[in-house]
PDB file of N, CA, C, O and CB in Angstrom:
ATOM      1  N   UNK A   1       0.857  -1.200   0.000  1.00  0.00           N
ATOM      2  CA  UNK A   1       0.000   0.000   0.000  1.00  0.00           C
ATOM      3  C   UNK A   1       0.888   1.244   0.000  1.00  0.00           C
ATOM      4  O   UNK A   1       1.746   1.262   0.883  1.00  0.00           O
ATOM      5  CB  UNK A   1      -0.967   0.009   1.242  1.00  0.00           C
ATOM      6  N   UNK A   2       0.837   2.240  -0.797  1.00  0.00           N
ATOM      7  CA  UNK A   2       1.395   3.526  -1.020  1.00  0.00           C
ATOM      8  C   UNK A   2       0.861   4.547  -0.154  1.00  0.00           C
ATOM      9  O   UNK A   2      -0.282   4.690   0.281  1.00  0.00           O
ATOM     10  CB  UNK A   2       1.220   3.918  -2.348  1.00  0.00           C
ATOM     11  N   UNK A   3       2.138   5.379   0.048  1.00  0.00           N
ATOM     12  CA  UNK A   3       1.342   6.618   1.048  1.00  0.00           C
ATOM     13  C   UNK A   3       0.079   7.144  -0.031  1.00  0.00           C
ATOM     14  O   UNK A   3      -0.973   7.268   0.596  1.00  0.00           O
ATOM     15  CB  UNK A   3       2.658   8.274   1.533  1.00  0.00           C
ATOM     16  N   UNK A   4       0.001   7.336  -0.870  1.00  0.00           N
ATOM     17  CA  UNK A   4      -0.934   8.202  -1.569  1.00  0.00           C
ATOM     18  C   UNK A   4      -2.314   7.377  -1.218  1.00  0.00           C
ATOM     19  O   UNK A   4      -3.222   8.149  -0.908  1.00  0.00           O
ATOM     20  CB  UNK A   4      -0.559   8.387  -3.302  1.00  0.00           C
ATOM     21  N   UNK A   5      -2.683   5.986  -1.196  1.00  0.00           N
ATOM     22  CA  UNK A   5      -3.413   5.594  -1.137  1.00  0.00           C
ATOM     23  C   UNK A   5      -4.243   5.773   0.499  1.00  0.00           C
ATOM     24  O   UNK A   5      -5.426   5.943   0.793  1.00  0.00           O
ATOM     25  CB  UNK A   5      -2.998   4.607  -1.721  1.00  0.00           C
ATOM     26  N   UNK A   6      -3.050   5.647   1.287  1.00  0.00           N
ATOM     27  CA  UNK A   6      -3.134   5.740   2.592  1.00  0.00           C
ATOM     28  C   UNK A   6      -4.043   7.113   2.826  1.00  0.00           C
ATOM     29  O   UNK A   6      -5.060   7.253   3.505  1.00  0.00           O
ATOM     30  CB  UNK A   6      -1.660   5.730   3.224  1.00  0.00           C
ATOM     31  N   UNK A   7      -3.418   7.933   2.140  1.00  0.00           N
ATOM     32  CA  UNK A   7      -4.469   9.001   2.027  1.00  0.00           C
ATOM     33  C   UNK A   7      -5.727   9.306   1.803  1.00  0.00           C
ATOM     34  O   UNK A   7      -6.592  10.002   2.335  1.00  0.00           O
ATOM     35  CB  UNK A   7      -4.267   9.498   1.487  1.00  0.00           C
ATOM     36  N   UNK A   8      -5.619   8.585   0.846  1.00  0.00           N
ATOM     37  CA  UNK A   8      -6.956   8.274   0.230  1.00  0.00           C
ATOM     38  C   UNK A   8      -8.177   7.829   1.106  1.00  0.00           C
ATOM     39  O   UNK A   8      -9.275   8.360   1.266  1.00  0.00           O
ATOM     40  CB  UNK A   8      -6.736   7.216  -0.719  1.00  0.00           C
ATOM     41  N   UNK A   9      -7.499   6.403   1.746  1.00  0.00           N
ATOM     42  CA  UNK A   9      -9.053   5.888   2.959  1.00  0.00           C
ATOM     43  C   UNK A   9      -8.875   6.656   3.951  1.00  0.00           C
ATOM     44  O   UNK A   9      -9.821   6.507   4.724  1.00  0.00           O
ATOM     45  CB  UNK A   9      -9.190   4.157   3.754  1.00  0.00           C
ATOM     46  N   UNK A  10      -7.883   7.669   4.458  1.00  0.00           N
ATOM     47  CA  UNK A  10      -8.486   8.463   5.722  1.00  0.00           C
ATOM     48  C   UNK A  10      -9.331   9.734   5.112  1.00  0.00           C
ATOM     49  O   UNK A  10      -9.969  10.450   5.884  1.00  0.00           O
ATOM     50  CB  UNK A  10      -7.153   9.063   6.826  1.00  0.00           C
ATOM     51  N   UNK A  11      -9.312   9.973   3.769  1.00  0.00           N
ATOM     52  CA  UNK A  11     -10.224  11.545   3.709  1.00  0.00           C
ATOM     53  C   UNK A  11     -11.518  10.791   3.541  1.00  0.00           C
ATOM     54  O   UNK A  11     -12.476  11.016   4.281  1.00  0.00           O
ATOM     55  CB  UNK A  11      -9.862  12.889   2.179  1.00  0.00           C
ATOM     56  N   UNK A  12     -11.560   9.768   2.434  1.00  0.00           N
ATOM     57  CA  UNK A  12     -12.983   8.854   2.500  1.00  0.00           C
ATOM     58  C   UNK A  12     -13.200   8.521   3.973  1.00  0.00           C
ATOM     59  O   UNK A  12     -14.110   9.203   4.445  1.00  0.00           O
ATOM     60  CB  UNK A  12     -12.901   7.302   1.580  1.00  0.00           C
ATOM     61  N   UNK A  13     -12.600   7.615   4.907  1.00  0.00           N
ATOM     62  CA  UNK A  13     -13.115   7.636   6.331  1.00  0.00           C
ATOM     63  C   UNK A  13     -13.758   8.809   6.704  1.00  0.00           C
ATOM     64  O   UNK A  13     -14.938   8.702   7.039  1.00  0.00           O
ATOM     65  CB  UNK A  13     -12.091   7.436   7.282  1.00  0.00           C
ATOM     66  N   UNK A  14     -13.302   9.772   6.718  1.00  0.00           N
ATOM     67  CA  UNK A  14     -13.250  11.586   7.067  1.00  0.00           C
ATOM     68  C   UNK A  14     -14.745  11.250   6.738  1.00  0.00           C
ATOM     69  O   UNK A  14     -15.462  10.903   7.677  1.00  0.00           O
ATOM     70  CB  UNK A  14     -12.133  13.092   5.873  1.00  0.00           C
ATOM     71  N   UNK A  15     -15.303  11.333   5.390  1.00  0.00           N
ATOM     72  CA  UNK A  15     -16.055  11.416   4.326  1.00  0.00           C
ATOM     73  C   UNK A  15     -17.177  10.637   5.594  1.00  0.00           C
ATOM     74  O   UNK A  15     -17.881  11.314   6.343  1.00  0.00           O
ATOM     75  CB  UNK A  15     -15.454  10.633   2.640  1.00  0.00           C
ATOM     76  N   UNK A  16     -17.150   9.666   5.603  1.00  0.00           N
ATOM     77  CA  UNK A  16     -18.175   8.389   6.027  1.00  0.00           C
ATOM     78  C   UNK A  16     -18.734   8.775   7.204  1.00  0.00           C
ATOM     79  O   UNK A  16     -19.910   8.728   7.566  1.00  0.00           O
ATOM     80  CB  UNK A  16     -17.484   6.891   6.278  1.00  0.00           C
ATOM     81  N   UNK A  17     -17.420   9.295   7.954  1.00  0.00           N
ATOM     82  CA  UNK A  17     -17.770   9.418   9.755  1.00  0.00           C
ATOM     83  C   UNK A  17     -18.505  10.744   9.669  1.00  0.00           C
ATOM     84  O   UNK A  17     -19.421  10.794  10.489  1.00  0.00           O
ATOM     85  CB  UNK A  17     -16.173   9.559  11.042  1.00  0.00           C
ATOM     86  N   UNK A  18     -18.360  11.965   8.830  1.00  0.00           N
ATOM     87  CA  UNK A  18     -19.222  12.997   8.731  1.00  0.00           C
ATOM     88  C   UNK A  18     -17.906  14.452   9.148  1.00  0.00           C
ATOM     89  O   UNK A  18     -16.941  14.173   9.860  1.00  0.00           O
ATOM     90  CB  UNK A  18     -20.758  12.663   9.971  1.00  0.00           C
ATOM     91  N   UNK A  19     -18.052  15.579   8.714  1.00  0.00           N
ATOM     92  CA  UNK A  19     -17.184  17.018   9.118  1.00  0.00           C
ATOM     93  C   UNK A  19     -17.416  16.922  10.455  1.00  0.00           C
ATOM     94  O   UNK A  19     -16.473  17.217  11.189  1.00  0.00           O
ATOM     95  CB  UNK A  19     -17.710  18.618   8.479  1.00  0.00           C
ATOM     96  N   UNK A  20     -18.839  16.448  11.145  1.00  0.00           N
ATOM     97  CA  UNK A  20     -18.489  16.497  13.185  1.00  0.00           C
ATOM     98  C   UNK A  20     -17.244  15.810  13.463  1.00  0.00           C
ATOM     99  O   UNK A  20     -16.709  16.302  14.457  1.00  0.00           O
ATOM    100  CB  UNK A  20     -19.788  15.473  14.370  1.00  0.00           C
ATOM    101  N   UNK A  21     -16.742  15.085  13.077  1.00  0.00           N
ATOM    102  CA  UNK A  21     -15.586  14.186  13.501  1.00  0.00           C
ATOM    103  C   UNK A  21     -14.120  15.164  13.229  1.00  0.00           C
ATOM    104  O   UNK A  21     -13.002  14.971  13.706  1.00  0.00           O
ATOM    105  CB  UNK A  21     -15.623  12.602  12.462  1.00  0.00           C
ATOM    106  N   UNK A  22     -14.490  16.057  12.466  1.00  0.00           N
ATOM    107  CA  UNK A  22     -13.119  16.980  12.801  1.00  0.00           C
ATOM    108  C   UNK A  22     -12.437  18.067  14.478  1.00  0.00           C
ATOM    109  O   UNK A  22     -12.951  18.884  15.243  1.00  0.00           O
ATOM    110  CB  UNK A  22     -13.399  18.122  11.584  1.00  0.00           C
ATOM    111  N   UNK A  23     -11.727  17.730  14.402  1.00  0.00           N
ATOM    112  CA  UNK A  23     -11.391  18.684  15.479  1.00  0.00           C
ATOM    113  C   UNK A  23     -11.492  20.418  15.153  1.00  0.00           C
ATOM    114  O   UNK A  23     -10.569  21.166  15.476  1.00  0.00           O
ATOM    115  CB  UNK A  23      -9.876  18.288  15.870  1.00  0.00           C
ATOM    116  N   UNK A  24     -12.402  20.776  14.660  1.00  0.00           N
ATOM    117  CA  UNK A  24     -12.656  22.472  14.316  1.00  0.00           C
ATOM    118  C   UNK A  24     -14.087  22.733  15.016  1.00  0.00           C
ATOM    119  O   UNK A  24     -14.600  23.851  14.976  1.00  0.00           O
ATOM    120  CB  UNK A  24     -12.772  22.905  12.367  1.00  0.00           C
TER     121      UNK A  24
END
């Protein structure tokens, strides 16, 4: 698995769990 990909399933995770799940 490539960093780029790695990237990829945490902004989709991001995506799934909803913007409340950010720390802002």
């Amino acid at each position: 698995m490539s960093f780029g990909e790695i990237i990829v399933i945490l902004v989709v995770a991001i995506l799934v769990l909803g913007p409340d799940k950010l720390p802002e």
